[in-house]
N, C-alpha and C positions, 0 to 999 in steps of 0.2 A: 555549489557551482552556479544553482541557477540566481542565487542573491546579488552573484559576482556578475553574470553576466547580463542583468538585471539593470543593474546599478551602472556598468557600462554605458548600454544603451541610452539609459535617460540622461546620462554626462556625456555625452557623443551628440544626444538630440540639442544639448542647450550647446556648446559647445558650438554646434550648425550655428546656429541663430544668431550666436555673437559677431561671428566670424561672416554671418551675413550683414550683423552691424556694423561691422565696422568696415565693409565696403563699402561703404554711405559715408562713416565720420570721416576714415582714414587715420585711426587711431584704434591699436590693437593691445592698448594696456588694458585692458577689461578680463584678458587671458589668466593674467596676473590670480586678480580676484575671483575667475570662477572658479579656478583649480581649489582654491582653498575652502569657497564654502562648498564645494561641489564636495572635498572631503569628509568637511563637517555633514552633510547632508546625509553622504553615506554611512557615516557614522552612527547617526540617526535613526536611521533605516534598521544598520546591523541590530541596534540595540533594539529594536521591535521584532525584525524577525529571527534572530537568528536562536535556536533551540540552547538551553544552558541556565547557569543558576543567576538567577533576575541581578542580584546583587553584583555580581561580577561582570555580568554587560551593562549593568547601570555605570560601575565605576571608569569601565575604560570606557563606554563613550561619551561620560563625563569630560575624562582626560580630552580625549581625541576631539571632540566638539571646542572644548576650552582652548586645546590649540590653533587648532583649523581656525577655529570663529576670531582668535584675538590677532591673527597674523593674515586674514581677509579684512575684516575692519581694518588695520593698519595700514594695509594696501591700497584698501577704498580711500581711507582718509586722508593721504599720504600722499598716492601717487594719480589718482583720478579726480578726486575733487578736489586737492589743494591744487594740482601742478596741471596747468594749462599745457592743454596739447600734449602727441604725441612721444609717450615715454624715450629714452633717447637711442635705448637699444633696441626698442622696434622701427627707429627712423632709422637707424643705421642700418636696417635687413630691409627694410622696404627700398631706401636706396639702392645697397647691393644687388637687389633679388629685380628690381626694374619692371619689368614686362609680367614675368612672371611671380609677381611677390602676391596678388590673389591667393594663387593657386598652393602657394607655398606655406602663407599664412592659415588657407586651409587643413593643411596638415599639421600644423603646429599646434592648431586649435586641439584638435582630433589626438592628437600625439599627447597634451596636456590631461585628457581625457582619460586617456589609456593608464598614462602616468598616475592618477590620482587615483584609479582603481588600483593599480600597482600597490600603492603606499596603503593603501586599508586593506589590504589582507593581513599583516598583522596586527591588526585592528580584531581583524575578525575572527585570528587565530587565537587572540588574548580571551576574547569574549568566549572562545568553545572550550578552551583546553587550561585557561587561568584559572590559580586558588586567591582565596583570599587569607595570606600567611605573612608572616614576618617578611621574606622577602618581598612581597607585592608590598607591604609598609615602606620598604626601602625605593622601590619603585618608584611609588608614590612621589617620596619626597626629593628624591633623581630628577622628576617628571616637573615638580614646584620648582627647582631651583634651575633645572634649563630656561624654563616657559619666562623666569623671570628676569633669569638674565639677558634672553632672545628681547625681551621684553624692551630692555633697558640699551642694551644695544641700538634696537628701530628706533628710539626716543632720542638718543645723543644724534644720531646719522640724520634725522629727521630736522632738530633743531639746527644742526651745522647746515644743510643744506637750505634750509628758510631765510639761513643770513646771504644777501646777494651779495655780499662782498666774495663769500669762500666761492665763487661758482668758478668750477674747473680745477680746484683745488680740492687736494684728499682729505680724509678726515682724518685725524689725529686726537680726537676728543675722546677721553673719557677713554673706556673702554678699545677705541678703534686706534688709541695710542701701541698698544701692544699685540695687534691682530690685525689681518690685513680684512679679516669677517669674522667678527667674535659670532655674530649672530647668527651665521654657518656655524661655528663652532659649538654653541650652546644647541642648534639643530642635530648636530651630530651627538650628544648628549641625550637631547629626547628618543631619537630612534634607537638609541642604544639600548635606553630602557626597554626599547617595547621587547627589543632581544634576548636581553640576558635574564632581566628582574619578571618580564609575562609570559617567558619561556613560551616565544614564539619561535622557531624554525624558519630561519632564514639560509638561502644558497650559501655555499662558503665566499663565494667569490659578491657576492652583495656588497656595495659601498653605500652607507645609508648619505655618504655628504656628496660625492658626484652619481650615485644613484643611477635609477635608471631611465636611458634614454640621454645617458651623459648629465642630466639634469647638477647643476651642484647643487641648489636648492631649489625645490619648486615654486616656482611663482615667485620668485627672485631674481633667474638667469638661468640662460640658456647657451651650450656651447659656442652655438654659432657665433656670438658674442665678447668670448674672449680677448681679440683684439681693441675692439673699440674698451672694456672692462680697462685692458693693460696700460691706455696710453692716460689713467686716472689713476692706475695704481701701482706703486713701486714694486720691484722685485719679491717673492716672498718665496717658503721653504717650501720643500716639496709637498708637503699635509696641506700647504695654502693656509695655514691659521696664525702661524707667529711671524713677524717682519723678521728679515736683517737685522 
């Protein structure tokens, strides 16, 4: 508990900071990227302190760093250094929110925080209570074949987006031809593993793709932003992963 509540704090402390940054830029995609190395970090952490057999906290916070670290990089590269100015669905809540969107981006910061400690606990419940067995092999290769289809996913969305012709237009490339968010999809994959194959304990009612705090995916999108999401993307099935 005290690793957990530890690890909060210093993600709550940086968390402040951004969120004091970006009262100055006026640009709060930064959120994005700390959630995810803030995981990775934690990750990091569990794997020094947390009591268990070295080999098995080496390997998930391998995994978990591998994830975290490639879909923060992606963020970073993506959406704060390539793309000028603020992201569109933080301009869309700084809009609506008016007077009070400080205050509110404060909590969002803070909530992201919360959120990212949320998602490593089975991180941390892999590291104490995981074997390393046949099924962790299968795991394993669950965890390869999400990571690189998530992977591949940010790559086509990335490139359609770079072309200024497609802007305001959906993507239909590749992958995003037959999902309205494969990249959700292949996320819902990775957490699954951490469930079934690290025989972590999760609540019954847990949704690892709208998650918690409504999150779909972290450092992706945020409920509040549904509307502004719908009016870029067609209809889709109740799951949100296959079109029409």
């Amino acid at each position: 508990m005290r690793l957990v509540v530890g690890g909060w704090i210093a993600l709550a402390l940086v968390m402040a900071v951004l969120w004091w940054r970006q009262q100055r830029t006026r640009d709060a995609t930064s959120v994005d990227v700390a959630w995810s190395f803030g995981l990775a970090a934690l990750a990091i952490f569990y794997t020094w302190a947390v009591p268990g057999p070295f080999t098995v906290r080496l390997l998930v916070g391998l995994l978990a760093v591998g994830w975290a670290g490639r879909l923060g990089s992606f963020l970073l590269l993506n959406r704060v250094l390539a793309s000028p100015g603020e992201d569109g669905r933080y301009r869309a809540l700084r809009q609506r929110w008016g007077p009070r969107a400080d205050v509110r981006f404060f909590l969002l910061y803070q909530t992201q925080a919360a959120v990212a400690v949320l998602f490593s606990l089975p991180i941390l419940g892999a590291m104490r209570s995981g074997r390393l067995d046949t099924l962790a092999a299968i795991g394993v290769v669950t965890w390869l074949i999400a990571v690189a289809g998530e992977s591949l996913a940010d790559r086509q969305l990335a490139r359609f987006r770079a072309n200024r012709a497609n802007q305001g237009l959906v993507c239909r490339d590749g992958l995003w031809r037959y999902s309205r968010h494969p990249n959700y999809f292949f996320e819902w994959i990775h957490l699954d593993w951490a469930h079934r194959h690290a025989r972590v304990p999760l609540p019954d009612h847990w949704d690892p793709v709208h998650g918690a705090a409504g999150t779909q995916e972290p450092g992706r999108a945020i409920p509040s932003l549904s509307a502004h999401d719908q009016r870029l993307r067609p209809v889709v099935s109740a799951g949100g992963f296959l079109r029409h």
